[in-house]
C-alpha positions in Angstrom: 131.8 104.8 -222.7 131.1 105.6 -226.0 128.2 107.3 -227.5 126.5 107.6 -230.8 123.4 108.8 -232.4 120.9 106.3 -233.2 119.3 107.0 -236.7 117.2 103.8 -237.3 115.6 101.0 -235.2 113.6 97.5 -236.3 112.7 95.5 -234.0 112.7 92.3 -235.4 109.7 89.4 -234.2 110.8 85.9 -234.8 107.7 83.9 -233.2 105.8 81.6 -235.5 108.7 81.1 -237.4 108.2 84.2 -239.0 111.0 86.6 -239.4 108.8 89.8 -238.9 110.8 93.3 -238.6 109.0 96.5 -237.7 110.4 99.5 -238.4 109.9 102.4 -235.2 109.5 105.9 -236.5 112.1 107.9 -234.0 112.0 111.2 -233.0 115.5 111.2 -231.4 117.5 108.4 -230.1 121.2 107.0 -228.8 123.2 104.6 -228.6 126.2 103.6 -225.7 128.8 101.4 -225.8 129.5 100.8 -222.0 132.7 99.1 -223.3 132.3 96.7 -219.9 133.4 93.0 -219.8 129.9 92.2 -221.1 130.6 93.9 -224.1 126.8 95.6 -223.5 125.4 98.7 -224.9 122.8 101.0 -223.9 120.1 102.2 -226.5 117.4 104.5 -226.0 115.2 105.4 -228.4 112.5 108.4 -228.2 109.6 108.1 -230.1 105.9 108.7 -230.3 103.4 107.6 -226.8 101.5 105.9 -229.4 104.1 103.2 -229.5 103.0 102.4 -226.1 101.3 98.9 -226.0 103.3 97.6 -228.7 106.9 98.2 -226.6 104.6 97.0 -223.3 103.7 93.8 -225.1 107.4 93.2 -226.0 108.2 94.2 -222.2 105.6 91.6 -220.5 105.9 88.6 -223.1 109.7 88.0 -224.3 112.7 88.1 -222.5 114.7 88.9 -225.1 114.4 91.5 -228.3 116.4 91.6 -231.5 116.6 94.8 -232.8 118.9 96.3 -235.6 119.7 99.8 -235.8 121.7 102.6 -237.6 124.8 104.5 -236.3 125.1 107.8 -236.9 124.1 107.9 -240.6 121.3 106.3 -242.3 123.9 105.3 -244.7 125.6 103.2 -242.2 124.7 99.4 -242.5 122.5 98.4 -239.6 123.6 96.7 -236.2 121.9 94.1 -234.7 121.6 93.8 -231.4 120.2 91.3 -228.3 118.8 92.8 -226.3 115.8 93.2 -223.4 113.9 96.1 -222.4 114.9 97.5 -219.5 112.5 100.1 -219.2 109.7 102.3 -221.0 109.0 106.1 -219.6 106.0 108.3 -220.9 107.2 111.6 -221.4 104.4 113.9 -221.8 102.8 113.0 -225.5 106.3 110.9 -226.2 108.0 108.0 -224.1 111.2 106.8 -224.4 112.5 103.2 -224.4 115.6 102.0 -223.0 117.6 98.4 -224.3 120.1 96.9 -222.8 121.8 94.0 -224.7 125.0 92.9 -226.6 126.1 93.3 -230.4 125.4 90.3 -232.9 128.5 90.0 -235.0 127.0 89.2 -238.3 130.1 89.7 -240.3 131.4 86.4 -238.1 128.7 84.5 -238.0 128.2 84.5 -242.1 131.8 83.8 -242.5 131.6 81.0 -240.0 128.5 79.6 -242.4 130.7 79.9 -245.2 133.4 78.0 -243.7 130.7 75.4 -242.5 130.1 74.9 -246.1 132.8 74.4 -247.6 133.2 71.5 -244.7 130.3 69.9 -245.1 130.9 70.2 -249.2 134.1 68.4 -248.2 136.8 70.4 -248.6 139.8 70.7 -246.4 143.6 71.1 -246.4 144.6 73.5 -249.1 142.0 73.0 -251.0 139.4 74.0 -248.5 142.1 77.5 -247.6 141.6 78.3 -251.4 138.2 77.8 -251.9 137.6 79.7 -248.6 139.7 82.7 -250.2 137.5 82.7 -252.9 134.5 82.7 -250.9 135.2 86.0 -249.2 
């Protein structure tokens, strides 16, 4: 297992059609890579009780959360993540909640689209190989 600070987490809200993100102030937070055949990580982030009802709601109503966070530097581009909640703990005036889910891999997914594209434009053979080149 590996483990990293977490420096940033959005949870992002896609009901209604709506591609809401909200953005959780943290006062601390990790990040593990259980490195299992799952390919699942582990993120906890500690943040203010007030937070409360909003992580509950999320608990009780959706099986599954996307959030994107930050690895080790806020200068790091964010991660996004699957994931459900797999538990919320009040500590004292704070409360920490724990995710369990699997990495999105965006970088794949937009050059997939990209390659879809090009199909669909009606490219293939060489042609398609050099436009693709110049694509990426």
């Amino acid at each position: 297992m590996k483990t990293f600070k977490l420096k940033s987490l959005k949870v992002i809200d896609n009901e209604d059609a709506d591609m809401l993100e909200q953005s959780i102030p943290l006062l601390d937070g990790l990040i593990i890579n259980r490195e299992d055949e799952e390919n699942s990580w582990i993120i906890e982030a500690y943040v203010e009780q007030e937070q409360y009802d909003f992580f509950q709601n999320l608990h009780s109503h959706n099986e599954q959360v996307m959030i994107e966070v930050k690895i080790t530097k806020e200068s790091n581009d964010p991660a996004t993540f699957i994931t459900s909640i797999s538990g919320i703990n009040v500590i004292g005036d704070h409360m920490n909640v724990l995710f369990i889910g699997t990495i999105v891999d965006q970088s794949k997914e937009i050059i997939e689209e990209k390659l879809k594209l090009l199909i669909e434009q009606g490219y293939q053979g060489e042609e398609l190989l050099h436009k693709f080149k110049e694509q990426i």
